[in-house]
N, C-alpha and C positions, 0 to 999 in steps of 0.2 A: 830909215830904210831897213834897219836889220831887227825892227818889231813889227815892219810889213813881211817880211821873210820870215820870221818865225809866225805869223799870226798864220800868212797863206801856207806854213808846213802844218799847223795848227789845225785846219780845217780838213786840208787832204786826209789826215791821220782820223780827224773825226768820219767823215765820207767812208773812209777805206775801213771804220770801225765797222759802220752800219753794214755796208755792202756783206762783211765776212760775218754779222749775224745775222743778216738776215735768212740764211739759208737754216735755221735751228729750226726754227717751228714746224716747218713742212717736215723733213727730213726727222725731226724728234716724233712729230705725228706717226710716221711709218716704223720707226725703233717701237712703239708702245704696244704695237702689235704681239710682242715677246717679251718686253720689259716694263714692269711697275714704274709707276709715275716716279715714288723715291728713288730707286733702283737707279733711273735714268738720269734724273736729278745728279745722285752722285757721282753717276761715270761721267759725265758731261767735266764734272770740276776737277775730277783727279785725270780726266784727258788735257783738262786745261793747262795744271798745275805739273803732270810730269812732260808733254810737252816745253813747257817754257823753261826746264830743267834743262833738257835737249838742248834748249837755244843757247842757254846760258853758259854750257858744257861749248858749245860751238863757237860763240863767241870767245872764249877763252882762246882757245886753240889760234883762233886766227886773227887775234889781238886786234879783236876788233868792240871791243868792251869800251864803254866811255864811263868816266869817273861820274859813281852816282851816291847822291848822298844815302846813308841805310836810314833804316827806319829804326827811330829810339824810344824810350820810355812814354814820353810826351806824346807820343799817338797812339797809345795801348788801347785808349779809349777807342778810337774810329775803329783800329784793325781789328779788335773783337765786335764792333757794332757792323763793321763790313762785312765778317765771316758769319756773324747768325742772320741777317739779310739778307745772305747770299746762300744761307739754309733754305729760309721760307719762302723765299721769292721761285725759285727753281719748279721745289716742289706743288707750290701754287700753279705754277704755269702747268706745269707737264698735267696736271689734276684737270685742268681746263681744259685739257687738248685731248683730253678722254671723252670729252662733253661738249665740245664744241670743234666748230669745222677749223682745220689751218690758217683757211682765209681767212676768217673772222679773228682768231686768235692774234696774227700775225697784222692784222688793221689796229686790234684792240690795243698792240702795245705802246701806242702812239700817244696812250695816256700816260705813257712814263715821263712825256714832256709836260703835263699840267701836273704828277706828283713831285718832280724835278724841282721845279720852279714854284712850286707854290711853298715847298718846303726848304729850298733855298731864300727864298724872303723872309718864311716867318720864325729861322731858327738861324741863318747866315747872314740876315739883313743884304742878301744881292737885290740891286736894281729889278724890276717890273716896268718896261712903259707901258703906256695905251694902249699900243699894238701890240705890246706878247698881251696882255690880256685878252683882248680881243679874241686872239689865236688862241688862246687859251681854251674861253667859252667856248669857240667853235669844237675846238678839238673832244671837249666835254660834252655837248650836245651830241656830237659824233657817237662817242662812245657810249651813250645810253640809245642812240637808235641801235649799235650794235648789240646791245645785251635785249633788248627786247624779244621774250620768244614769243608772246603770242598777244596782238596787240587787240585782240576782241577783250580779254581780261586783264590786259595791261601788265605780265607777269614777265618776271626777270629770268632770264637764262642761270643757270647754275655754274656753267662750264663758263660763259661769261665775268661774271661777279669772280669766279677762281679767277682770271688773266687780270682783270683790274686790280683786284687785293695784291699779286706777283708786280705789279706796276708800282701800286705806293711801297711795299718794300724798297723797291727796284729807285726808286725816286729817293728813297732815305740812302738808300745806298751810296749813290751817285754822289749824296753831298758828303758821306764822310770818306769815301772815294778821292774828293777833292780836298780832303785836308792832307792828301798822303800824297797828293801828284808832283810838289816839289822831289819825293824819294825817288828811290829807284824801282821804276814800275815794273823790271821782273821780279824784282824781292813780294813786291805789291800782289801781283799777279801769282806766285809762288805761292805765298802764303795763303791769299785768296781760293787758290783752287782747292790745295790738301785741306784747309781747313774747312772749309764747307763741302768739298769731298767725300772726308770722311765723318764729318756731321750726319750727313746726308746719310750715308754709309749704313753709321750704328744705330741713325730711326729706321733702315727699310730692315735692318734685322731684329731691332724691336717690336715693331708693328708686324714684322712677320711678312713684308710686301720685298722680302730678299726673290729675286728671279736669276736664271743666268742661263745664255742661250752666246754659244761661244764668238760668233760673227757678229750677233747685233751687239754683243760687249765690247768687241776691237770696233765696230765702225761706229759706235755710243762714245768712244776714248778720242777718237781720231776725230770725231764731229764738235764733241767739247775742244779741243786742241785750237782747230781753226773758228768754230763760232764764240768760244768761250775765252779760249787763251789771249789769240793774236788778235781776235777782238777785243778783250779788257786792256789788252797789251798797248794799244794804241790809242782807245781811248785815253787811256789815263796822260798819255803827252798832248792829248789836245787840251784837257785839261786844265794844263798849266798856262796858257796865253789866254785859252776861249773863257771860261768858267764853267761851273757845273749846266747853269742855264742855258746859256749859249751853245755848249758842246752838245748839249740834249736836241736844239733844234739840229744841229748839220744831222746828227744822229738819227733825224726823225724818219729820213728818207727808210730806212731799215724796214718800217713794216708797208711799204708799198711794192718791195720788192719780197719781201717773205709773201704777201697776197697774190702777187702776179705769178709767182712760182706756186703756191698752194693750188691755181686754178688748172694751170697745168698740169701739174702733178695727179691730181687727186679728180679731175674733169669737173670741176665743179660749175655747178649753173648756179650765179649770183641771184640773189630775189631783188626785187625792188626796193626793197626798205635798202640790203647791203648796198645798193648802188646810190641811193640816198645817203647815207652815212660815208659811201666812198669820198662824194664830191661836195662834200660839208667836211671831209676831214683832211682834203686835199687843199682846200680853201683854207682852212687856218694854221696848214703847213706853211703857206705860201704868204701867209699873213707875218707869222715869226719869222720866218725867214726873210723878209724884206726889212723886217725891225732888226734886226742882227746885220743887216747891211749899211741899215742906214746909222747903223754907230759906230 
């Protein structure tokens, strides 16, 4: 009974992960209007990171802190393979959202669930049945109807290829992510943001792609906070009952709602091929997600 109770807090915390990223891509799409792809990368994580600071300062206060294990020597390795993944991946995406529509973007990240899981088998040895595969292929067929820009010469979207490269980061992530979910996921989440924060940081004044425009950097801070923070924040407890794999599918729902809000937003008229790709990528949403049920 009280690993059905944690499994079912397990999955809401996954859900409630996806719901609060999903608003990044559209909402990031409108911040790039005044801010550089790294630029916004970075403020996204140090919104993430000094948020969850806030929380923890809160928690304090109203002793409402639960005893969490910290984070020791023996995961130096994940926590530095988390924060340079959580370099590249950002900026990949935001690079793709220069180049391609929100909708699209915001579908495409759905491939985090075949970089997840294909990389939790061949380097975590986690389970695969029939059906995530299936779901799998679906989800991969999806995503190359989505990067097709022009299907007379058969040639790849640019902006596309950027969101997918953001995705297998994003999938390496997620598993050394999972070696750190037993800790304390704001220490996790903390160190995640400032360090890839200010990674982010010292390439955008490296590279010279430093911008600053004072409103889109407070709602760049405050947008990382909620999609980056309170979203890693709760991933990481789904984590610990679901697995990387499995938290990947509840999480998948995330870019059907970043799409739906992108159409809105932005008034976009889907083409045919995107509505093909929608409902081939909705199908093997529903495909893993039934395989995650029936275990």
């Amino acid at each position: 009974m009280l690993v059905e109770i944690k499994q079912g807090k397990s999955i809401f915390f996954a859900v409630l992960a996806a719901a609060l990223y999903a608003v990044s891509s559209p909402l990031s799409k409108l911040l790039l209007e005044k801010l550089t792809p790294t630029m916004l990368a970075a403020l996204l994580y140090l919104g993430a990171g000094t948020g969850l600071v806030i929380v923890g300062a809160i928690q304090k206060k109203t002793s409402a802190v639960q005893k969490e294990k910290p984070l020791t020597k023996k995961e130096l390795p994940y926590t530095v393979g988390m924060i340079v993944l959580d370099i590249l991946a950002p900026i990949s995406l935001m690079a793709g959202l220069t180049m391609t529509t929100a909708a699209n973007a915001s579908l495409l990240n759905n491939f985090e669930i075949v970089a997840t899981s294909i990389i939790a088998l061949c380097v975590f040895k986690e389970k695969i049945s029939k059906r995530l595969w299936i779901g799998i292929l679906l989800v991969t067929i999806a995503s190359v109807l989505l990067s097709i820009e022009d299907l007379s010469s058969f040639s790849f979207s640019v902006g596309s290829i950027f969101v997918l490269l953001a995705c297998v980061f994003w999938g390496l992530e997620n598993n050394c992510t999972k070696k750190l979910s037993s800790k304390n996921p704001l220490e996790v989440v903390v160190i995640k943001g400032f360090g890839s924060g200010i990674g982010s940081f010292m390439i955008a004044v490296i590279i010279k792609e430093f911008s600053f425009d004072f409103w889109y950097v407070i709602f760049a801070l405050l947008l990382g906070f909620v999609a980056y923070g309170l979203s890693i924040f709760f991933y990481i407890y789904a984590q610990r009952y679901l697995g990387a794999a499995k938290t990947s599918v509840y999480y998948a729902i995330s870019p059907f709602i970043g799409t739906a809000l992108s159409l809105v937003i932005f008034r976009e008229i889907p083409s045919v091929l995107f509505l093909i790709a929608l409902a081939v990528m909705i199908a093997g949403t529903c495909v893993v997600s039934k395989d995650n049920q029936m275990e």
